[in-house]
Every structure is written in structure tokens, then in C-alpha cells.
C-alpha positions as CSV (number, residue, x, y, z in Angstrom):
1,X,5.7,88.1,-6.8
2,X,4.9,90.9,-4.6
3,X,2.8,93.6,-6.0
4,X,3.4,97.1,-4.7
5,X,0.5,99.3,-4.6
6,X,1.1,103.1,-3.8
7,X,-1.3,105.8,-3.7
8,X,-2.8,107.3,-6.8
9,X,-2.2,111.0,-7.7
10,X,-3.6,113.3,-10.3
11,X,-2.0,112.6,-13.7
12,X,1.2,114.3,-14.1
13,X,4.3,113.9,-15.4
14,X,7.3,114.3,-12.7
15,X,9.8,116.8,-13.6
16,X,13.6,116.0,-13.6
17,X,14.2,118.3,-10.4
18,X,11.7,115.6,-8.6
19,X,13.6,112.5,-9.9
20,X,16.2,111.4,-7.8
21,X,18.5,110.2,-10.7
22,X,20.8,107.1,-11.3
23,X,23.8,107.2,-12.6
24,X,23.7,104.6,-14.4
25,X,21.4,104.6,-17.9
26,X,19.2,102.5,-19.2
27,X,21.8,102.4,-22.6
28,X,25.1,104.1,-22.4
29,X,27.2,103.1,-25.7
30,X,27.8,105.6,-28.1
31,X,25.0,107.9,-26.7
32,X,24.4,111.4,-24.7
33,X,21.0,112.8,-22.7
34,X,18.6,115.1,-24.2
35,X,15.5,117.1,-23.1
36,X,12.6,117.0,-24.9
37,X,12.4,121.0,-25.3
38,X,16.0,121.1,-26.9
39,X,14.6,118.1,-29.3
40,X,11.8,120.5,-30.2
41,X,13.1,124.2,-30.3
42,X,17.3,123.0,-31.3
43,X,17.1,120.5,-33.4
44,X,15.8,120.6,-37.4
45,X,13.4,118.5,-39.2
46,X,15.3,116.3,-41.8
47,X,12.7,116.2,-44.6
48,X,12.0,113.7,-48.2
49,X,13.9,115.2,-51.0
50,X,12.0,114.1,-53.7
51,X,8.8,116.1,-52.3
52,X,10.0,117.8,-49.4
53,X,7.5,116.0,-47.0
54,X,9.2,116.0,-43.4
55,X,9.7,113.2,-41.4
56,X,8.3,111.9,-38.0
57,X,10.7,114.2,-35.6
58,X,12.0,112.5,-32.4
59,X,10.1,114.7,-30.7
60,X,6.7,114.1,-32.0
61,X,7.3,110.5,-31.7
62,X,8.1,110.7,-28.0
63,X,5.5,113.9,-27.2
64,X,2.7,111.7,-28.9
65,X,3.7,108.4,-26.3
66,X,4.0,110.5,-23.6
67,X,0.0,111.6,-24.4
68,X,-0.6,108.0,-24.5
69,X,0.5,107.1,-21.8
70,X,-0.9,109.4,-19.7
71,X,-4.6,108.0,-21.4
72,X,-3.1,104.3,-20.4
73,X,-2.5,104.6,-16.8
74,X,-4.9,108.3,-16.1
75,X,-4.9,108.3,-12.3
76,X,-0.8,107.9,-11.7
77,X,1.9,109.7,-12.3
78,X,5.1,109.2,-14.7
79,X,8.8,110.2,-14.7
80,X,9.8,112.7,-17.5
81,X,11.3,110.5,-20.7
82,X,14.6,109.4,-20.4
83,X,16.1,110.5,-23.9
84,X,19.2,109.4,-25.1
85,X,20.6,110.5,-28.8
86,X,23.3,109.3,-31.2
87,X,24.9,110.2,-34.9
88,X,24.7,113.7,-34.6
89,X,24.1,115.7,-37.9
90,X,25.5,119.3,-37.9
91,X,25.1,121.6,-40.3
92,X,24.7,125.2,-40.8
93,X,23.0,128.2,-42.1
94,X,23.1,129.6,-45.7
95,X,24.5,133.0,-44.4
96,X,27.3,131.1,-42.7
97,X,29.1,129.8,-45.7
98,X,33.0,130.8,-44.9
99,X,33.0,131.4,-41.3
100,X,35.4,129.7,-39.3
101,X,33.9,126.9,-37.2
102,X,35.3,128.3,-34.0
103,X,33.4,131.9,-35.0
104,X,30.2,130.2,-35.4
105,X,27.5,132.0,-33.6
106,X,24.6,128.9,-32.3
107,X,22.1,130.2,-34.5
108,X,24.0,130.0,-37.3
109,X,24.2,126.1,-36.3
110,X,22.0,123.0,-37.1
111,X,21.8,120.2,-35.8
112,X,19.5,117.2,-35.6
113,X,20.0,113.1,-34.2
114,X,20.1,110.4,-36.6
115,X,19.2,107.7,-33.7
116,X,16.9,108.4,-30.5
117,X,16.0,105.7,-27.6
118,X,13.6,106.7,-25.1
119,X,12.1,105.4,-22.3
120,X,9.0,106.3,-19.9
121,X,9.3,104.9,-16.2
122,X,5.9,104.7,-14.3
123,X,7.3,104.3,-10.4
124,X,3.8,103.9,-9.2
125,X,3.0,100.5,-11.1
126,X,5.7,98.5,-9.7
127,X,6.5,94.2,-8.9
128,X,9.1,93.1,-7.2
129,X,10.0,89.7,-8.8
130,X,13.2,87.8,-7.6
131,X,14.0,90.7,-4.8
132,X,14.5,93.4,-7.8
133,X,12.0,96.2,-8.0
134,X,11.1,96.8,-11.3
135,X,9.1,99.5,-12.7
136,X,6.5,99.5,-15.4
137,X,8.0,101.5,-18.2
138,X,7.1,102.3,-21.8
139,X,9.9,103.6,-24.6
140,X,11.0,103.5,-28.2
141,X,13.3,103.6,-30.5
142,X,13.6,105.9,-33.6
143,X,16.4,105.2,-36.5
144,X,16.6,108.0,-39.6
145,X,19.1,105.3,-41.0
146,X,15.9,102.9,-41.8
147,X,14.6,106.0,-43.9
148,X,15.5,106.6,-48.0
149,X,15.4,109.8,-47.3
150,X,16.3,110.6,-51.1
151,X,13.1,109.4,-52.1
152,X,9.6,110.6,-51.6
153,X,7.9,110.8,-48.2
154,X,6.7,106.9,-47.5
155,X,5.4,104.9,-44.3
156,X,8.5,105.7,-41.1
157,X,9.8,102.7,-39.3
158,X,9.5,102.8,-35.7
159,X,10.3,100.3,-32.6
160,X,8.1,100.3,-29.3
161,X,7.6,98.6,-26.3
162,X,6.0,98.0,-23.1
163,X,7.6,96.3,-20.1
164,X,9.7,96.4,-16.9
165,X,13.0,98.7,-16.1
166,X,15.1,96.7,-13.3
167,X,15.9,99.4,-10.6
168,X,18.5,97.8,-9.1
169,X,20.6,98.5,-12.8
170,X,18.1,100.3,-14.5
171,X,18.0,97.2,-17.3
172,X,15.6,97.2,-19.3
173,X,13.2,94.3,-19.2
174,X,11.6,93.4,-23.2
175,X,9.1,90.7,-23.6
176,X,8.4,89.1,-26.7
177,X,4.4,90.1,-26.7
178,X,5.5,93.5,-25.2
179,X,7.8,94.8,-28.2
180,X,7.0,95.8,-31.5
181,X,9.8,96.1,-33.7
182,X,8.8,97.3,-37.0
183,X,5.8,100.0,-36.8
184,X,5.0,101.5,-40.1
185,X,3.4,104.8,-39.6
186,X,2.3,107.9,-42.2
187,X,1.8,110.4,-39.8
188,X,2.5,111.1,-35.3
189,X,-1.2,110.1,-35.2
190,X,-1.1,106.6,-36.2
191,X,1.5,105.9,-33.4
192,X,-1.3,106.6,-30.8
193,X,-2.7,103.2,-32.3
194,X,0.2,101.4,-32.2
195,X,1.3,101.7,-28.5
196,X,-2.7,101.2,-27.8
197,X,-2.5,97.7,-29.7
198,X,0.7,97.1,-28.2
199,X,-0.4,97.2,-25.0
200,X,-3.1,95.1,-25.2
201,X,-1.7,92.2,-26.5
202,X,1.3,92.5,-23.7
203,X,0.9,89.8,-21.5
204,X,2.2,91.5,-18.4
205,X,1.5,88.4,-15.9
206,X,3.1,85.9,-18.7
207,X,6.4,88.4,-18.7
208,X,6.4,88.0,-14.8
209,X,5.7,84.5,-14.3
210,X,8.4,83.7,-16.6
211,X,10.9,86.3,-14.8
212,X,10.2,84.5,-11.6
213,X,10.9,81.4,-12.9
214,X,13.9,82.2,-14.2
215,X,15.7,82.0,-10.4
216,X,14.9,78.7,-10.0
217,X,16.9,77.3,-12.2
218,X,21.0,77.6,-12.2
219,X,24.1,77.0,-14.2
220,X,27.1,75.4,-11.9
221,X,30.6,76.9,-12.5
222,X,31.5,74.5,-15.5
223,X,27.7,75.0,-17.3
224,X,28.2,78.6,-17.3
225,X,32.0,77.8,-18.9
226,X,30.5,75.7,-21.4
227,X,27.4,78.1,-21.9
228,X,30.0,81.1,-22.6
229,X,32.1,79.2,-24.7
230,X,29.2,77.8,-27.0
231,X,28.4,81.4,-27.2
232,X,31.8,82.6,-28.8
233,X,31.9,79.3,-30.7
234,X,28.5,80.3,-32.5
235,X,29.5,82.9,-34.8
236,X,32.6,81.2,-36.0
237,X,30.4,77.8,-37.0
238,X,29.5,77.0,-40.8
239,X,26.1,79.0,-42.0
240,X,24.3,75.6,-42.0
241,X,25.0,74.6,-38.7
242,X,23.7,77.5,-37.4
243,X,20.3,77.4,-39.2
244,X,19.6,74.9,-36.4
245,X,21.0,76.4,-33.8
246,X,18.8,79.3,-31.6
247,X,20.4,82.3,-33.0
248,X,22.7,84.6,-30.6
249,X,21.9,88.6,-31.0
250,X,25.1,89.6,-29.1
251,X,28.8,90.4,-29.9
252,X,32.0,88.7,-28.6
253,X,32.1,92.3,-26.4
254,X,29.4,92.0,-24.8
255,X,29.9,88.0,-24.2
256,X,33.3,89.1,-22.7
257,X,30.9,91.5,-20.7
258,X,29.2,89.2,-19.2
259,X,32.2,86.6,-18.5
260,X,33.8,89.6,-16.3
261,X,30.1,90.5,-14.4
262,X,30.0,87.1,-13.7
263,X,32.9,87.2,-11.4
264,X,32.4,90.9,-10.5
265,X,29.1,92.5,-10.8
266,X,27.8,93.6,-7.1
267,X,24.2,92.6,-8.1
268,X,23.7,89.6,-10.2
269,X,27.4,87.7,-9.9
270,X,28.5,83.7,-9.3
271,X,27.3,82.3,-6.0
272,X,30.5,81.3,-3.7
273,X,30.7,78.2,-5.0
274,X,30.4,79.5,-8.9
275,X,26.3,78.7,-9.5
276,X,24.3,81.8,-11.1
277,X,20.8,81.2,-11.3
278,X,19.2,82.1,-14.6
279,X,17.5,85.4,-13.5
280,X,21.0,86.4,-12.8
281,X,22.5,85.5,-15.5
282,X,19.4,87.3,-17.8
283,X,20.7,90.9,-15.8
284,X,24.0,89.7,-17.3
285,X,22.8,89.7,-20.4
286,X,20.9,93.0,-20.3
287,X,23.6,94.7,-18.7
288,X,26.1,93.8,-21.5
289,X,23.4,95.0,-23.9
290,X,23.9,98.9,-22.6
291,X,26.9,98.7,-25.0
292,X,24.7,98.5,-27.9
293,X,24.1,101.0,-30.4
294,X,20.3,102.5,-29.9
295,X,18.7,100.9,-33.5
296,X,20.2,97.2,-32.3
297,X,19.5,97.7,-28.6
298,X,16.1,96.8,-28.2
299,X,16.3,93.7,-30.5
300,X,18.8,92.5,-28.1
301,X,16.9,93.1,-25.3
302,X,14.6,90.8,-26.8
303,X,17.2,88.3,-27.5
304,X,18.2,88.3,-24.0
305,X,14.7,87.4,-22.7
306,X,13.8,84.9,-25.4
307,X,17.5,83.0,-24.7
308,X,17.1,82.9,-21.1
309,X,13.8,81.2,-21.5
310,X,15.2,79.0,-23.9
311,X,17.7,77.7,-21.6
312,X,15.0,77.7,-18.0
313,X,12.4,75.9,-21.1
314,X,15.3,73.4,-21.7
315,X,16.5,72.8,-18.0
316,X,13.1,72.5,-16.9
317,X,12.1,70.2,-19.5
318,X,15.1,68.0,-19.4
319,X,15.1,68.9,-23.2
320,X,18.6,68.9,-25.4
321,X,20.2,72.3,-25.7
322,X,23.0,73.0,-27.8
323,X,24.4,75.8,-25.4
324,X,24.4,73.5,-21.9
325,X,25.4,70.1,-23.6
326,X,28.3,68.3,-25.3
């Protein structure tokens, strides 16, 4: 692992006009890009109906990790969030009861985002592990469908994390220490805790030792058959059986995905003679996981981590895995 140290600058974040940007998204199913100013000056606050408390809005949550970040890593700078939306909720104005929708005026509109992802990239802090660069970046995921909104205002569930965005195919890479998937918080101010713990129980040398790792293992052209097929065969097996099986977070889909980037993807495809080492096949994984809707996608990320170590854990150890034998 090659660490790549660059030259410190006054905190700041960078503004969109000084990104050069990729098309390609760190999740694309289901979801469009936002700012942050149109999440704080379009979009309403959904509030508790029993008491009229509101809610956490996406753009508290994401202003207040932006503020901690910036007290995480003081002396670099950071890319502006990467914010990607989903479910949109539109409404309207009392005193635009009757109006045709085409005759709507946009302030007589409302709107707000039932999902939000987000993510923060830090270009300065970067590895390069397996001949990928990949960039220390910090995100989160907000869902309003985890919320009773009916009832009276009570702790919000959030998901955070802390890890490494693949620049080659701006995946996403989620480590097990480096993810916290159920953050119960009263108020924006209670978050500023939560990333602080969550970071310092990330194990960021763990995460890349075992990413490095991961390339020297490999799955010849009839392993990887019989890995894929084990996979589709899961979800069809009896409920018992798979209580003893390690459990698989994807859909067919996205296993289909993964068959087809296997034999076409320009980064992270078959070898000529059909091997794909594991670090490979882990970017397969990932990249199928775009298609995910934003209040799954981050549990799959994990998924994809945690399998591929299960299988380099197994190979390595000569241990028996149900995926990779009869």
C-alpha cells in the first residue's frame, strides 16, 4: 500500500466549479443530484403529527457532518457533498386548492425527499491499494420511511460511515468497524457525537490490509460459475438451510450484474484465461450495488466487504465454504 501524501491547505470545502466531475455516481438507482442550498431554502420540513415536533431535515444532517468533518481532518481540504435524493413528496400551498397542475406557480409548490444518501470525498487523504486510488470519504444515509411520523416526535434513525470511495468507479468502500447502521438521535447535535465515535473505532489500516489482501487470492473460470450459481441458488433454499448458510444481501439483478461485468467491465473483469482475483470480484460486487435503493445501499455495501472476506478468510485458510465447494 502506497500512501499518497499531498500538501496541506487551509480548511475549506471545494466548490463544485473546482471538482472535475465523474460521470459516473457513487449510487445511481432510482435517484437524482441535489445541492445542499435547494435542500435548505426548497424543500419543507415534514414534522410529528401528534405534537408537531419537526424532524432531523436532510440538510441539517448533512450541514452538521460536513462541520465535523472539517474538525476531523482541520488542515485539508474536502469536496462539496455528493447528494443524491429519492421518493419525492409534492405537495402544495393552501391558496392553491383548484389550480391546474400545469398553472402552478413554484411557490405555490412543496416539495421535500423521503430518502437522502450522501457522501463527503477528502482527495487529500488518499492510498492506493491494488493499483486503485481511493479516497478517504465520509457519508450517510437518511430514510423518513424508518420514521412513524403519525406519532409524537421520538429518537430519528440514521446510517453513517467512514471509509474509502474507489476512483477508478467511484464505489464505495464500507468496512464493518467503519459503518454504523442504526444511529438514534434527538436532535442535529447528537450526530456530531456519533460520527466522532464512529471514527474512532474505524480501523482504517484493518480495512486496508484486508483490501490488499483480497488480490491475492482468485476464483478460476469454473469457481466463479459455481460461486454465481450458489448465489442465485440461495434465496430459493428452505429457511433452515439458510440459517447456516452466510447470508447474501443482494438481488438476482444485481447477481446478473455482476455475471455480465465479469465478462465486460473495463476495470475489474475475468483475466484471459477466466481467473478474477477477489479484489476484483469485491468492485463487482460494489458496482452492482449502485442499483440499490438509498435506505438498502449501504447495508449492501457492507455485505459486499464482509462476503469477500469470507471467501479470501476461507481460501486462505483452506476452510469449507458453502459458496466455492460441492
Amino acid at each position: 500500500m502506497e500512501i499518497l501524501h499531498q500538501t496541506n491547505q487551509s480548511n475549506q470545502i471545494i466548490s463544485d466549479s473546482d471538482v472535475v466531475k465523474n460521470e459516473s455516481h457513487f449510487i445511481e438507482a432510482n435517484t437524482i443530484p441535489v445541492t445542499l442550498n435547494h435542500l435548505k431554502n426548497d424543500c419543507i420540513i415534514p414534522s410529528f403529527s401528534k405534537d408537531y415536533e419537526s424532524t432531523i431535515s436532510h440538510y441539517e444532517f448533512i450541514n452538521k457532518t460536513v462541520e465535523v468533518v472539517q474538525q476531523l481532518f482541520p488542515d485539508v481540504g474536502m469536496n462539496s457533498p455528493e447528494i443524491r435524493v429519492s421518493h419525492i413528496v409534492k405537495g402544495r400551498i393552501p391558496s392553491a386548492i383548484g389550480i391546474p397542475a400545469k398553472e402552478l406557480e413554484e411557490h405555490e409548490k412543496t416539495i421535500y425527499y423521503e430518502r437522502c444518501a450522501f457522501v463527503i470525498e477528502i482527495p487529500q487523504i488518499s492510498e492506493i491499494v491494488n493499483g486503485n486510488k481511493l479516497n478517504l470519504t465520509i457519508g450517510g444515509v437518511r430514510s423518513l420511511s424508518h420514521e412513524n411520523l403519525y406519532a409524537k416526535k421520538s429518537l430519528e434513525k440514521f446510517k453513517v460511515f467512514i471509509g474509502f470511495k474507489n476512483k477508478v468507479c467511484t464505489n464505495l468502500c464500507v468496512s464493518t468497524d467503519g459503518y454504523a447502521n442504526d444511529i438514534r438521535i434527538g436532535s442535529v447535535l447528537d450526530l456530531e457525537e456519533a460520527v466522532y465515535n464512529l471514527s474512532s473505532q474505524w480501523d482504517r489500516d484493518k480495512q486496508l490490509g484486508t483490501m490488499e489482501l483480497m488480490s491475492k487470492y482468485a476464483l478460476n473460470n469454473e469457481e466463479f460459475a459455481h460461486l454465481v450459481g450458489k448465489l442465485k441458488m440461495y434465496q430459493h433454499l428452505p429457511k433452515e438451510e439458510q440459517k447456516s448458510i452466510y447470508p447474501i444481501a443482494i438481488n438476482d439483478n444485481q447477481i446478473n450484474t455482476i455475471i455480465k461485468d465479469y465478462f465486460n467491465c473495463s476495470d475489474f473483469s475475468r483475466q484471459e484465461n477466466g481467473t478474477i482475483n477477489l479484489w476484483n470480484l469485491y468492485n463487482l460486487i460494489t458496482g452492482a450495488n449502485k442499483s440499490s435503493y438509498i435506505d438498502s445501499f449501504l447495508d449492501r455495501g457492507l455485505f459486499a466487504y464482509e462476503f469477500t472476506q469470507e471467501l479470501c478468510s476461507s481460501i486462505q485458510n483452506q476452510t469449507p465454504n458453502w459458496y466455492l465447494n460441492n
